[in-house]
N, C-alpha and C positions, 0 to 999 in steps of 0.2 A: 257680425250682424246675422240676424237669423233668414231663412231664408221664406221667400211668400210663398204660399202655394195657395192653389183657387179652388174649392170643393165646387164640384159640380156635379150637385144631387138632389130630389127633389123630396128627398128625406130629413124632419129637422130632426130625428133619432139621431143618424148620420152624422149632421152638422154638432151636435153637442159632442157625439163619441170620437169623432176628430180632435177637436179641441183639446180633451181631455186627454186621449193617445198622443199627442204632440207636447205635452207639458215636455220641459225636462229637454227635448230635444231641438236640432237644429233648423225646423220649422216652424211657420206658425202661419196659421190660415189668416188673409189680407185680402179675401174674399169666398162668401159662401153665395154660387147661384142657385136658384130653383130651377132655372130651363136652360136649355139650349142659346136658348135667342136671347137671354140673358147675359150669358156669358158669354159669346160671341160680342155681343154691345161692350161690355166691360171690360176684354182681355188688352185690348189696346191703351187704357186707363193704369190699371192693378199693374199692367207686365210682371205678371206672376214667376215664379222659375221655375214651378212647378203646376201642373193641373192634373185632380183625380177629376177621373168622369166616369159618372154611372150610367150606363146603357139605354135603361130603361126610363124616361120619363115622359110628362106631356109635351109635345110639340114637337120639335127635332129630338131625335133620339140619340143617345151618345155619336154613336157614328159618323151622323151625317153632321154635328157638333165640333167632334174631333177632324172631318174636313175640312169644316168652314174657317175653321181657326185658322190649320196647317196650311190652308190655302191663302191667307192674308199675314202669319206669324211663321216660315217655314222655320223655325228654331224653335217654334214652341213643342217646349216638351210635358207631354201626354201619357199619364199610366190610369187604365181602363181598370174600374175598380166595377165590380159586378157579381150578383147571384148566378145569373147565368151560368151553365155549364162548356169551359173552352171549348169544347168538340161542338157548340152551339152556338161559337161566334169565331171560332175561326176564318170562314168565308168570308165576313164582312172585316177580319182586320188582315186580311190581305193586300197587299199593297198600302195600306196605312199606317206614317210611321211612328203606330204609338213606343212607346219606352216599356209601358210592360202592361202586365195585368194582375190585379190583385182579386182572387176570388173573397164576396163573404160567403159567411161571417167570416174575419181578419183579426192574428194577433197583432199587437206592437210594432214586435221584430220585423214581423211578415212586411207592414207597411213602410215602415223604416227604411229597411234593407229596399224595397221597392222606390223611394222617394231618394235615395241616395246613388241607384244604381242609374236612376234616370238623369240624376244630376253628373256621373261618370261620364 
């Protein structure tokens, strides 16, 4: 059985190039939110086994997103997929326990290996 993961971005680029990078493999998105508050509403619904989350969008921003969850799902696992540059979000994923982070633009492998590592 393949396994869920929940994109959480407020990109439908994103949401298509997911899709498409998961053919073939042992995920398959089982939900795409556009906010925060979205997917906070949702995660308890989907119980994804995986969740990307982009940093940057309208309303709660990955971060406080990636809180909200770990603070009501302490199992949920979280790999922070972002343009930002690490040295530019390290502070805020201090003490937060995401699973990884995937800088874009992202290959394949890059997120795979990321989606599987978090599943480890």
């Amino acid at each position: 059985m393949k396994k869920k993961l929940m994109v959480v971005d407020d990109s439908r680029v994103l949401e298509m190039q997911m899709e498409k990078l998961l053919e073939g493999s042992d995920f398959q998105v089982a939900a795409h939110c556009k906010t925060g508050e979205e997917a906070i509403g949702l995660y308890g619904m989907v119980a994804p086994d995986v969740v990307t989350m982009d940093v940057i969008m309208p309303g709660l921003d990955g971060f406080e997103t990636a809180r909200a969850i770990l603070e009501e799902h302490a199992g949920a696992r979280i790999v922070v997929v972002t343009s930002l540059d690490s040295e530019d979000i390290g502070d805020e994923l201090d003490g937060l326990d995401v699973k990884g982070v995937v800088c874009k633009p992202f290959e394949r492998e890059t997120l795979l290996d990321a989606l599987e590592q978090a599943m480890a």
